[in-house]
N, C-alpha and C positions, 0 to 999 in steps of 0.2 A: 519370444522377441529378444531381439539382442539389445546389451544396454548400453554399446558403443556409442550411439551416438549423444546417450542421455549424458555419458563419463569424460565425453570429449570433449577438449578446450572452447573457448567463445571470448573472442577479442573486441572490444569497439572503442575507440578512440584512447584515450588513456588505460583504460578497464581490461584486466586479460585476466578471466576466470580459469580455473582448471577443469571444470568443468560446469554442465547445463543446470544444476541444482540453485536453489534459491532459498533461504529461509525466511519464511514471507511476514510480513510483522506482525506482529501480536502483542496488543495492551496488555501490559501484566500490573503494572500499580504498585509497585513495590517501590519506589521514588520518595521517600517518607519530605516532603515540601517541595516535592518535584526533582529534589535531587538522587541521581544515579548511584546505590550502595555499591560496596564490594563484591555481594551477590549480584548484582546485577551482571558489572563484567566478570564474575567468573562463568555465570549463565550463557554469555557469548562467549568467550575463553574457550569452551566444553565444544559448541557446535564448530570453530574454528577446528580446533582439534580433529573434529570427524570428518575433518573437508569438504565441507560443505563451499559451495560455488562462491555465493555471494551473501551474506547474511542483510538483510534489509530488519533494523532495528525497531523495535515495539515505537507507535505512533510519537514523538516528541514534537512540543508545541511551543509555537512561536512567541514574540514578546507583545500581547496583548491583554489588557484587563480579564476577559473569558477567554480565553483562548483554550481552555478545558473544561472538560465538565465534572470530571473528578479529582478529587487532591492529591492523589498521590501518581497520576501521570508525569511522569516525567518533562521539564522543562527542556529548554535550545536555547538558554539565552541565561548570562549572570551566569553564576556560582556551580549551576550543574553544566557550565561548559568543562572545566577542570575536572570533575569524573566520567564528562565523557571521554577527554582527551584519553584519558586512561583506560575506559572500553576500547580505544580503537589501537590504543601501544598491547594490548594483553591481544586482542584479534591479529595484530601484523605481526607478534612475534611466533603465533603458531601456525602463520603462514596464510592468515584468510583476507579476505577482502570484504568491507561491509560500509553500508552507507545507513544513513540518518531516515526514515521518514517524517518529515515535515510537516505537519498537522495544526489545523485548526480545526475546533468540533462544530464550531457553529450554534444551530439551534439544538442540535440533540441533548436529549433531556440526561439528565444525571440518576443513575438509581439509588445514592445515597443521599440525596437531598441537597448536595455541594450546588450551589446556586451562585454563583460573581455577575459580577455584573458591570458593563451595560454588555448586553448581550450583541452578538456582531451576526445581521442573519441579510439576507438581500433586501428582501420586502417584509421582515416582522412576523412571518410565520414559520410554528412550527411543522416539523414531518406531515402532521395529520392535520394541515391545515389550519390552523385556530390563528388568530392575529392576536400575540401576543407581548409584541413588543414592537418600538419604532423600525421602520428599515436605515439601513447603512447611511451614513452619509458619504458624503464625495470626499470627505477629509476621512473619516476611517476607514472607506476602502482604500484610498493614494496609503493612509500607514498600514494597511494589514498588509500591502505589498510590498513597499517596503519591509515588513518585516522578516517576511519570505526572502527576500534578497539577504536581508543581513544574516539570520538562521543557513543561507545558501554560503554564503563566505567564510561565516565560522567554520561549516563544515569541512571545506577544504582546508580551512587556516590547522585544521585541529589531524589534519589528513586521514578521512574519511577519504574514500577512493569512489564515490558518488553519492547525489542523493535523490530520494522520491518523494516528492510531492504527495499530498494523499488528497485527490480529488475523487474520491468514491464513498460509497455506504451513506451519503447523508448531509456529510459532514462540509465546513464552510463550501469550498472550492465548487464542492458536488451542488450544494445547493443554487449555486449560480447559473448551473447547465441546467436542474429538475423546473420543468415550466409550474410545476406545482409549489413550487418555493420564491420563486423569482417570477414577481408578475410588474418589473421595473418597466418603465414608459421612456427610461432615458439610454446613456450608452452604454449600461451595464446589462441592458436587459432586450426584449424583444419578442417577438413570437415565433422566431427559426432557432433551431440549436444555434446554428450558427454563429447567430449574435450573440446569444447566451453563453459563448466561448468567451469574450471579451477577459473576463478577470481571471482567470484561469490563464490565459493566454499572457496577461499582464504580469502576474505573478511568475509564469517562465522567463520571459525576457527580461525580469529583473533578475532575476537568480542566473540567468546567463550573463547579464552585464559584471554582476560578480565573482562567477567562477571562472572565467576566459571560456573559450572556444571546444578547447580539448578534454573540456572533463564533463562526463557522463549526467544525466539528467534525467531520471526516471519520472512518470508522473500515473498514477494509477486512478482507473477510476471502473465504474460499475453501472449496469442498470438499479438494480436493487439498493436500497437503503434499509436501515436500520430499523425495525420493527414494521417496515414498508415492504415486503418481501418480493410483491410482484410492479413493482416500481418498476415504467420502462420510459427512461428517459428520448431514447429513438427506437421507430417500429420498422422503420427499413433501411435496407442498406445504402441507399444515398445516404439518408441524415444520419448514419453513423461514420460515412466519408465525413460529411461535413461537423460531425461534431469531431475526429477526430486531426483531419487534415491541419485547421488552423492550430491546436497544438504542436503538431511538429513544424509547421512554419514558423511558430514561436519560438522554437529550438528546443525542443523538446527532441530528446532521443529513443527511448524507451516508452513502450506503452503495456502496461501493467494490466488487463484484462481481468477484473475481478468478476467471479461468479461463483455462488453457490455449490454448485456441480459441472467439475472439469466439461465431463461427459453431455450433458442437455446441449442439441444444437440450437444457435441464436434466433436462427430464423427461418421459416417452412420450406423444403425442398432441398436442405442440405444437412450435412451431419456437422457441419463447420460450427464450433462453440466460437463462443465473443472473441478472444483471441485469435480464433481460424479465421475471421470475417474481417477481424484490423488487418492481419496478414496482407489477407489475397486483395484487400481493398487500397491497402496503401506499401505495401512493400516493407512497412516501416519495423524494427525490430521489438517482437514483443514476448513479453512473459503471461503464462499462462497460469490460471489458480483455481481451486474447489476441491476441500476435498480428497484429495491428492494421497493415495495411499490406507484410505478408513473405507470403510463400507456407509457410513451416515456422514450428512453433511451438519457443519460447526452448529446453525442454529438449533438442533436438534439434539447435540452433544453438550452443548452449554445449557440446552433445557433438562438435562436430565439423561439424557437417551444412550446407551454403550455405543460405540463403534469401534466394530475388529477389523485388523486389518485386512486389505482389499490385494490384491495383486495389482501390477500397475501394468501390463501388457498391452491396455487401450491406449493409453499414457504414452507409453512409446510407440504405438505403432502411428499415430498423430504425430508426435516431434518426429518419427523416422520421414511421414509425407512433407516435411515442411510448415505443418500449421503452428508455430508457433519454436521461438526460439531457447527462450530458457522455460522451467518449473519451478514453480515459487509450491513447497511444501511448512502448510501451517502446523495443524494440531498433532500428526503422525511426530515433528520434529519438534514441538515445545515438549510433549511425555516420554521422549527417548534421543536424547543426545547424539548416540550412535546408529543413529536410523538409519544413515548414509552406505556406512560402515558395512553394516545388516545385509542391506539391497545389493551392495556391491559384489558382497560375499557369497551370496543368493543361500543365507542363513534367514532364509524366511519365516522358520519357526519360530525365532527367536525375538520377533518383531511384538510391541505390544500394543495391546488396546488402549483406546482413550477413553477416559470419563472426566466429569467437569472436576471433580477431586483431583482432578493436574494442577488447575488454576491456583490453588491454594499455595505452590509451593516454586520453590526455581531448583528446578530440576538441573 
């Protein structure tokens, strides 16, 4: 398969890629109080270098009491705006283009015991159901969106050239759409996805109200969740219209298609993955993710498991039919810089495995 069309430019309103590639974000925890080190942006510096498309920056979290579940994630707000500003001067000087993801974790639990508190969850429960703490009020959902708005402005003020929402895997946003997390009687909640859009939807058109018109708004989301694997938020393709429609009514540009495995299709009788199904369903521009380049998918590499690399010939022959506009490549591009570089060259030898012993380090 030819990789024309994966190398070829992608324009959308202010945004004009060089090409279809994505580095899709990745918690790395290296933030020692939340703030952004040296290594940090020389870490983005390195994937700028290999020309990569768009770089989409490890999860950053907004300005609320939890608004993380670990200490060393990286902040959006105070003191690590000033090292971010400096990720994004060392990215536009070696020519890349990279936006913020915007995060809030939500209920998901912490695995070093990092606990803040008061916890922000729709209705007080976590992933695996247990009622463990109050649900939201009306006054910290109106600020958790606001927050998202100002985190939205900063990032332009600091000129980031878009940014993504992280409405998948679990985490705040996501939990408002999983009917398993969100069992609210009022207008944040419901029994159609539909209605279950509401805050999510809120959180765009604040972040629109602050970025104007022309600039890019990614917002990503998933059926699956975190330690939740076979989590499916809609089981057909209407309620995945309807859960995705009123986001881009909200102004939403980009839709971020997270799944496990590029390749698994979404739903019986077609090969169309979650991405191929937003596609054909709503016309709307989306990026596709799983996987992308390893033979094993991430929960399995984080647990332990090798994965060598994969050819990517499925990969393209999908972006060549249209399913899907850009590729957001994870763990292949956090253990090899020049990954791009590699594929481009069609130095495929030369391409390396992943094991969780990346994590450790900023490559």
């Amino acid at each position: 398969m030819s990789l024309n069309t994966l190398l070829s430019p992608y324009a959308l309103k202010s945004l004009n890629l060089p090409n279809r590639v994505v580095m899709a974000p990745m918690t790395r925890q290296f933030s020692p109080g939340g703030v952004p080190t040296d290594d940090v942006t020389r870490y983005y510096e390195r994937r700028a270098e290999d020309g990569i498309g768009l770089i989409l920056t490890e999860g950053t979290v907004i300005e609320r009491p939890a608004s993380k579940n670990e200490p060393n994630i990286p902040n959006f707000f105070g003191e690590a705006l000033t090292a971010w500003g400096k990720v994004v001067e060392a990215v536009h000087a070696k020519g890349g283009r990279i936006a913020p993801q915007l995060w809030h974790t939500g209920a998901a639990a912490s695995q070093s015991g990092y606990d803040p508190a008061p916890k922000d969850t729709p209705s007080g429960l976590s992933l695996t159901g247990e009622q463990k703490w109050a649900p939201m009020t009306d006054a910290a959902i109106a600020d958790s969106i606001a927050a998202f708005g100002c985190a939205a402005s900063d990032a332009k003020r600091l000129g980031f050239d878009a940014i993504e929402l992280h409405g998948a895997h679990g985490y705040l946003i996501d939990e408002f759409f999983w009917d398993q997390t969100n069992r609210r009687g009022d207008q944040w909640g419901g029994p159609t996805i539909g209605e279950r859009t509401k805050f999510a939807s809120e959180v765009i058109k604040a972040a629109r109200a602050e970025v104007g018109p022309d600039y890019p708004i990614i917002i990503r989301i998933s059926q699956f969740k975190g330690g939740v694997y076979d989590a499916r938020v809609v089981t057909t393709e209407n309620d995945l219209e309807a859960w995705v429609r009123p986001l881009l009514d909200a102004g939403a540009d980009i839709i971020h298609a997270s799944q496990r495995r590029f390749w698994e299709p979404e739903f019986e009788g077609s090969d169309l993955n979650f991405a191929g199904w937003v596609k054909k369903l709503t016309g709307a521009p989306v990026i596709t993710v799983g996987s992308v380049g390893l033979s094993g998918d991430f929960i399995s590499a984080f647990g332990g498991e090798h994965s060598s690399p994969q050819g990517i010939e499925e990969l393209l022959r999908r972006l060549d039919r249209g399913d899907f506009d850009l590729v957001a490549v994870g763990r292949a591009i956090l253990g090899d810089p020049t990954w791009l570089t590699k594929i481009s060259a069609g130095r495929h030898e030369e391409l390396k495995p992943f094991d969780r012993s990346a994590l450790a380090t900023l490559v």
